[in-house]
N, C-alpha and C positions, 0 to 999 in steps of 0.2 A: 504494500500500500504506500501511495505516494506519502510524501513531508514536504512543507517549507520549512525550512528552517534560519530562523530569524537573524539569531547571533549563536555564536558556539565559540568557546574558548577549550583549547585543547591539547597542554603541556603536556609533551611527553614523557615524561621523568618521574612526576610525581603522583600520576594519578586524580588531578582537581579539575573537574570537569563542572562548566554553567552553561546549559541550555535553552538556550529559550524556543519553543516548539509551536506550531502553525498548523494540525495534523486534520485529515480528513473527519469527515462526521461516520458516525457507525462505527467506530475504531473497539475491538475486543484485545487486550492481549492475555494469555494465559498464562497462570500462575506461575512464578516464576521468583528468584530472590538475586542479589547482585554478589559480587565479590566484594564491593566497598560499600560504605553507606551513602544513602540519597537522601536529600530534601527533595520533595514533590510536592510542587504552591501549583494550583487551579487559576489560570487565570479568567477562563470564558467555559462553561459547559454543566454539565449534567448526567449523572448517571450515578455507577455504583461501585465500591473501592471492596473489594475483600484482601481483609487480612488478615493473615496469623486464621483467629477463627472465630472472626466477629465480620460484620458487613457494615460498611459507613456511608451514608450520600455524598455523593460527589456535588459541591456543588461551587460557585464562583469566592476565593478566599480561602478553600483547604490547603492546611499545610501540613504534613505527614514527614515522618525521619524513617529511613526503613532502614534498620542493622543488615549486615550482610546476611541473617539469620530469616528474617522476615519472609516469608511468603505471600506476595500480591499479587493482585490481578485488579485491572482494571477495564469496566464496562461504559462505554459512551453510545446511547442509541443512534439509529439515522438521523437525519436532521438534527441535528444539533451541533452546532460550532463545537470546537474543541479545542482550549489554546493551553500550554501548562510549562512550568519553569522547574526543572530538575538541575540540582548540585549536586555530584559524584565526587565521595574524596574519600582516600585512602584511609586507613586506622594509623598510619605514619602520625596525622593528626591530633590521635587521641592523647597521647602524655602530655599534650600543649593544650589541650582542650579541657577544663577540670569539669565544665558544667555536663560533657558529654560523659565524662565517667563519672559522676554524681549522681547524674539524671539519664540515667540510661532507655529506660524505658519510654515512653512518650507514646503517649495517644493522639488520634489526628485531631487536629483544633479548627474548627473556623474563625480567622482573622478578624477581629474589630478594623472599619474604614482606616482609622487612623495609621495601624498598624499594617492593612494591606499596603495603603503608600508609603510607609516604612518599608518593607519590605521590596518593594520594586527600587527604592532608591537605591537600599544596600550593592542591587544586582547592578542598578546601571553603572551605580560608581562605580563597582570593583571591575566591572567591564572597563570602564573608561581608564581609570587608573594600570590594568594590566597592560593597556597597548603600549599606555609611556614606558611605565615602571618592569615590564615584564612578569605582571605579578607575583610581588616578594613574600616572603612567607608569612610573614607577618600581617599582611595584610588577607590571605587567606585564611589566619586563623582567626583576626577580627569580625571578617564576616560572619565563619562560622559559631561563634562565640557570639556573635549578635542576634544571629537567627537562631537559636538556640535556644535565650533569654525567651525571645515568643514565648516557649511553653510554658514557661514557671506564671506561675498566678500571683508571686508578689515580686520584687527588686531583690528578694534575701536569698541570697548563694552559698549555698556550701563551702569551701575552697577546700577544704579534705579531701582532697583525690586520693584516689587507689588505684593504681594498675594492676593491682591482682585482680578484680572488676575484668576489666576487657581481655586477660589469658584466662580465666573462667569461659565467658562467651566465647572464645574462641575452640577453648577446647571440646564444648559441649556442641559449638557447631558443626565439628568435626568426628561426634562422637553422638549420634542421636540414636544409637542402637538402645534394643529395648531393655538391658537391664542397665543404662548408665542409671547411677546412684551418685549422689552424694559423699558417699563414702569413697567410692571410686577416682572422685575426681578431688578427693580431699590429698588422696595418697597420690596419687599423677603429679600433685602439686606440693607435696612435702609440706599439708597442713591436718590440724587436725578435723574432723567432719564439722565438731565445734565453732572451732575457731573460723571455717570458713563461712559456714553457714552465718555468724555475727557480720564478720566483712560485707559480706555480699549483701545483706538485708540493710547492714547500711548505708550502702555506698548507692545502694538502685532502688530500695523502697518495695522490692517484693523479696519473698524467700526463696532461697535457689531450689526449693524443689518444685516451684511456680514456672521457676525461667525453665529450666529441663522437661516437665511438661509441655511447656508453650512452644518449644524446640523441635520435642518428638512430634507433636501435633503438626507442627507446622512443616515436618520434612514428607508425614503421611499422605498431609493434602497435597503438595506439589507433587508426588507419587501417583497419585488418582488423579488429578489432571491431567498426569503425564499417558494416561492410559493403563497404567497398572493397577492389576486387580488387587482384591485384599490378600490373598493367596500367596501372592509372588511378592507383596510388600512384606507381611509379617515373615517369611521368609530373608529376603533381604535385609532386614532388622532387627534379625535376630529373634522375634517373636517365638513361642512353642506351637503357637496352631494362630490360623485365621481370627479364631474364637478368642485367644489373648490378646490381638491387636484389635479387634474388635470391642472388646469388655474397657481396657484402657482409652479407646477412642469418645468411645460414650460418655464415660464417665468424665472426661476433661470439655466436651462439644454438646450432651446432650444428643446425641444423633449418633447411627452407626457410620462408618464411611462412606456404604450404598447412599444411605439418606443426606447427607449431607454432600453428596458430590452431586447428587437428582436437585439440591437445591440450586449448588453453584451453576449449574449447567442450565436452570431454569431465570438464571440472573437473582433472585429473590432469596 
């Protein structure tokens, strides 16, 4: 499907990518997660965001942070414009970024006015400024750092970073098999289940056996979009039977996987 594509900046080196996109109407893409993280801001359109294992309205002003973990997919009917500004940048970022390892988690928000024209300014400047400046690192982590702040509901920031926070998420994104535990990724990491479990509930505001849920869940459904069945996923997963990744799926989604892919595939 064709693109306009409006502005793109596209260093080769470091992975920080700003798009701004012009895309046809009727646009589906399937569930899918990235290698880096993305901001995804709405600027024109309509439709329906699935992630992870919740479903959000798309609508003119959403802004969403998707971890490399994330599974999404995004739905925009016929007719209807579709315009959207994505920022791709590495986890190089993160030990320069304290609010992204404090606030790990983020739910999609829609923009107050004010803050939507805050946020196009950020883009135009760092546009503008990257062509003189070749943009310097520091000003790519100001951005990031600034759109970032969006989420929080007051001005008050943590500054207690952790990077044990983002080798956690990494290692469970690379380890979504069905008996990863807690314990398991306590000892991978030379802590104790304790000990980690405190860190982590600190540092992101949910318990790590929330995120390792939301993990597995979210590697099942990009599996089921991808065509495969339950059969050959609880297999691949490490599961004992269909009937174990089934029981586990429900109980984190409300829905088996059948029911819940009958819904993704119905848009609703």
């Amino acid at each position: 499907m064709s693109q306009q594509v409006n502005s793109s900046i596209k260093p080769s080196n470091d992975k920080f990518v700003l798009t701004n996109k012009c895309e046809n109407t009727g646009m589906s893409f399937p569930m899918h997660h990235h290698s880096e993280y993305e901001f995804y801001y709405v600027l024109e359109g309509e439709g329906r965001l699935f992630l992870d294992n919740a479903i959000y309205t798309v609508v003119p002003g959403l802004l969403c942070l998707f971890s490399p973990h994330n599974g999404h997919s995004v739905r925009i009917p016929a007719n209807i414009p579709y315009r959207r500004i994505t920022l791709n940048f590495s986890k190089f970022y993160l030990p320069k970024t304290p609010l992204l390892t404090n606030h790990a988690h983020f739910k999609p928000i829609v923009l107050s006015e004010n803050d939507r024209l805050t946020f196009c300014r950020l883009c135009s400047e760092y546009t503008a400024a990257s062509y003189q400046l070749n943009a310097p690192e520091d000003l790519k982590i100001a951005l990031i750092s600034d759109i970032l702040s969006m989420f929080l509901p007051t001005t008050e920031i943590c500054q207690n970073s952790s990077p044990v926070l983002s080798q956690i998420q990494v290692y469970v994104h690379h380890h979504t098999h069905a008996k990863l535990s807690c314990n398991e990724i306590a000892d991978a990491m030379h802590y104790s289940a304790r000990q980690l479990n405190r860190i982590f509930a600190e540092t992101s505001g949910e318990t790590l056996y929330q995120y390792i849920a939301r993990a597995k869940v979210s590697r099942i459904q990009e599996l089921l979009t991808q065509g495969f069945s339950p059969a050959y996923i609880s297999e691949e997963l490490g599961y004992s039977s269909p009937a174990s990744l089934t029981r586990f799926f429900k109980s984190e989604v409300s829905l088996t996987p059948r029911e819940w892919l009958g819904k993704y595939e119905q848009g609703s």
